[in-house]
N, CA, C and O of each residue as an XYZ file, in Angstrom:
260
protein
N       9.767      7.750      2.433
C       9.542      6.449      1.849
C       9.052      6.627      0.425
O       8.412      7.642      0.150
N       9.328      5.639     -0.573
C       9.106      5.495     -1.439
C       7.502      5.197     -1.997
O       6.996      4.199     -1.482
N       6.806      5.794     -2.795
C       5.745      4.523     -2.465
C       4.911      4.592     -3.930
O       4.369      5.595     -4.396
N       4.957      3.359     -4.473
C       4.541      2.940     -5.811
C       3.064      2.165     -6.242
O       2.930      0.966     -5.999
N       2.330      2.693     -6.683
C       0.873      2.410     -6.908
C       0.472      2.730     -8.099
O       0.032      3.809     -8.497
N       0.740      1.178     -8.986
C       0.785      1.476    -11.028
C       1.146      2.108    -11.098
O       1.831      2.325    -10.099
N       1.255      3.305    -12.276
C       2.235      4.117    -12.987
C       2.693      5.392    -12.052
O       3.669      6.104    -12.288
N       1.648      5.558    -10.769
C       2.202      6.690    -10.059
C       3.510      6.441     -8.460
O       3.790      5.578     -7.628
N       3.821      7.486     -8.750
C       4.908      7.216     -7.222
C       4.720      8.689     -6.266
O       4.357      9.865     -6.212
N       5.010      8.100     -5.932
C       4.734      9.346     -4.143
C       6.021      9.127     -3.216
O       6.918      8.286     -3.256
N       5.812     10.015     -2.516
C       7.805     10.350     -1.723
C       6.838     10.749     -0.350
O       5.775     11.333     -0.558
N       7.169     10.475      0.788
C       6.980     10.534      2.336
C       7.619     10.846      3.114
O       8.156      9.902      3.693
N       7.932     12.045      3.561
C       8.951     11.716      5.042
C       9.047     11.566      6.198
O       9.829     11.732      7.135
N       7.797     11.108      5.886
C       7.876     10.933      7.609
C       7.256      9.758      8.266
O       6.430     10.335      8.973
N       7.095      8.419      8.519
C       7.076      7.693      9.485
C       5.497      7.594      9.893
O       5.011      8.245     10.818
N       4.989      6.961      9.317
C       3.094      6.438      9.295
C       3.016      5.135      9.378
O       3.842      4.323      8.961
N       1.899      4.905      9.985
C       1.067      3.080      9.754
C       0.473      3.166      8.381
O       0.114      4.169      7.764
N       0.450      2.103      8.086
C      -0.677      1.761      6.707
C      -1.501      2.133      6.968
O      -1.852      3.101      6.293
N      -2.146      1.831      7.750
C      -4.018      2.970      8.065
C      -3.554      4.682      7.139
O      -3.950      5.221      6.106
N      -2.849      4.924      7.883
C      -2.732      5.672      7.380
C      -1.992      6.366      5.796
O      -2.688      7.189      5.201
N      -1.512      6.238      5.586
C      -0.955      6.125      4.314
C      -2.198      5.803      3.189
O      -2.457      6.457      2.178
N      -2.795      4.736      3.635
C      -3.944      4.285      2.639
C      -4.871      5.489      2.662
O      -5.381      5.766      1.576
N      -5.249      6.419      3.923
C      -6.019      7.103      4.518
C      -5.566      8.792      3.249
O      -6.425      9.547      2.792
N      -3.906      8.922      2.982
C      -3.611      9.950      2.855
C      -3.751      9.822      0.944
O      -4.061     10.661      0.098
N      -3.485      8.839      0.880
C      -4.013      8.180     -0.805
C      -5.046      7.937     -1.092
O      -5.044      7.509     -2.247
N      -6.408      7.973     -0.503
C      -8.093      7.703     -0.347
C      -7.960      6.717     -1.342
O      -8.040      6.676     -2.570
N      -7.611      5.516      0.078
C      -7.439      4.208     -1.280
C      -8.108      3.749      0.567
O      -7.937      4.275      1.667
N      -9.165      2.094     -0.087
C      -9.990      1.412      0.845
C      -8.986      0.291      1.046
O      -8.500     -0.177      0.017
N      -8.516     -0.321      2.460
C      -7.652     -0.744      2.466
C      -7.778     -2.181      1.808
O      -6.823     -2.862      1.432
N      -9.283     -2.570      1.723
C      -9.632     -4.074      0.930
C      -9.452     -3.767     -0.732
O     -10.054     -4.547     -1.470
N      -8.779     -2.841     -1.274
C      -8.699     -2.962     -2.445
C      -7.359     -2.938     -3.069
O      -7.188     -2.992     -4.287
N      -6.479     -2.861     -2.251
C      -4.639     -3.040     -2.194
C      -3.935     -4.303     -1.471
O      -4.307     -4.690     -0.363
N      -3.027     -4.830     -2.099
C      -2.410     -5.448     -1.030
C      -1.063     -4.143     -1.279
O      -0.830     -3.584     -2.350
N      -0.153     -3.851      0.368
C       0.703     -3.464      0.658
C       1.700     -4.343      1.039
O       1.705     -5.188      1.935
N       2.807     -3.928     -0.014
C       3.796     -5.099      0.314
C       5.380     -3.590      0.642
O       5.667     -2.583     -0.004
N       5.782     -3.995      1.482
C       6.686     -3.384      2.215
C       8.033     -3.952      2.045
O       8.288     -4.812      2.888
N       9.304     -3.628      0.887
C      10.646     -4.371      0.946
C      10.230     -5.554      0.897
O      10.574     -6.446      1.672
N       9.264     -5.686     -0.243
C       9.225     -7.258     -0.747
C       8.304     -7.912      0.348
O       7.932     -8.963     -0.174
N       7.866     -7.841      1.337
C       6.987     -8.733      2.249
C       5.905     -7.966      2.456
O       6.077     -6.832      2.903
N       4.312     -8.542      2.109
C       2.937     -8.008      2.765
C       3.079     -7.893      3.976
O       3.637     -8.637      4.783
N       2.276     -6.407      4.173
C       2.366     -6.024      5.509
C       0.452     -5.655      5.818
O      -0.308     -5.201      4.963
N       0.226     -5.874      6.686
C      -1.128     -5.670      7.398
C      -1.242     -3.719      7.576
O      -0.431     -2.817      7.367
N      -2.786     -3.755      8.094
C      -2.609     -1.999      8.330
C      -2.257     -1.829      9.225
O      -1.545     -0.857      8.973
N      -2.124     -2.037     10.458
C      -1.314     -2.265     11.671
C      -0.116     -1.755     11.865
O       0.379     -1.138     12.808
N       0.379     -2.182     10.591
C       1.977     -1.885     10.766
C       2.713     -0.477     10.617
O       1.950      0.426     10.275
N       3.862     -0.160     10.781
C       4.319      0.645     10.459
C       5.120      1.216      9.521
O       6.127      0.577      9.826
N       5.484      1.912      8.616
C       6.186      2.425      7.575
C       7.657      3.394      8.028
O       7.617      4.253      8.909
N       8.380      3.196      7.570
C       9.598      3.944      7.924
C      10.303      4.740      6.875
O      10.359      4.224      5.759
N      10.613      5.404      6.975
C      10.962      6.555      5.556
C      11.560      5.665      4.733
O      11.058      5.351      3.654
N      12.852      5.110      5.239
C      13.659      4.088      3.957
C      13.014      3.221      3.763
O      13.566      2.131      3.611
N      11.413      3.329      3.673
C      10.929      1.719      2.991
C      10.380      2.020      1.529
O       9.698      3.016      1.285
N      10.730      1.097      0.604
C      10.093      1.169     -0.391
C       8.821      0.498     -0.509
O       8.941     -0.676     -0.158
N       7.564      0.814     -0.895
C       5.988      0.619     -0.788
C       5.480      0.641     -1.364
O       5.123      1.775     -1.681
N       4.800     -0.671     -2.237
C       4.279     -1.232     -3.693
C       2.658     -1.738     -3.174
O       2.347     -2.701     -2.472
N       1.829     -0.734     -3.788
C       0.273     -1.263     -3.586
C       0.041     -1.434     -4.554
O       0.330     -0.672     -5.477
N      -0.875     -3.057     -4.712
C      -0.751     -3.546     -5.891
C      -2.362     -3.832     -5.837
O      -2.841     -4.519     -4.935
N      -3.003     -3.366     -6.669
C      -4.637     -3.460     -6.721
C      -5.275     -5.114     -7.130
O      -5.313     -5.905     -8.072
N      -5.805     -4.941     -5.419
C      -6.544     -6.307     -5.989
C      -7.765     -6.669     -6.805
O      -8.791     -6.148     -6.367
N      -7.920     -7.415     -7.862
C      -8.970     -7.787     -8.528
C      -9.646     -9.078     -8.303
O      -9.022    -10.110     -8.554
N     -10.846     -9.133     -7.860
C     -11.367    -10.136     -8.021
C     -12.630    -10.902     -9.009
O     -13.284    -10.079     -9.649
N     -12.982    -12.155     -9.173
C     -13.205    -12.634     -9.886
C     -13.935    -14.062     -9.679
O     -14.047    -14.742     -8.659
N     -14.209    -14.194    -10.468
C     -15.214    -15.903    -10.359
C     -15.436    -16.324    -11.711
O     -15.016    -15.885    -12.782
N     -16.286    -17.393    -11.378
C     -16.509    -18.571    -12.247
C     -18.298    -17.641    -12.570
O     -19.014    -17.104    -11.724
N     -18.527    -17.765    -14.050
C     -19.581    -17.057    -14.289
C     -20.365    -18.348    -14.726
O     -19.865    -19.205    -15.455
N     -21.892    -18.422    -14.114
C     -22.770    -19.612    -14.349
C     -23.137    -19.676    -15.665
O     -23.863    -20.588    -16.059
């Protein structure tokens, strides 16, 4: 599988859940969303070699008093 996170990319062959994957990138899974062939996917799920895999860092933010 493909897998794209900002300017870096990574290659997989083999067939993982998001737990894991996030686990093999020491990335916290509340700080990515994983979107899988265009659709968010939960950690639950599974990854399949032909998937392409875009973690896109979430930022958050507020209203400052």
């Amino acid at each position: 599988m493909k897998v794209r996170y900002g300017q870096q990319e990574y290659e997989f062959t083999e067939r993982m859940s998001v737990r894991k994957l996030l686990e093999k990138l020491d990335l916290l899974p509340e700080t990515v969303v994983v979107v899988r062939n265009d659709e968010i996917v939960t950690e639950d799920e599974w990854l399949e070699v032909e998937d392409e895999v875009e973690l896109i860092r979430v930022v958050s933010g507020g209203v400052s008093p």
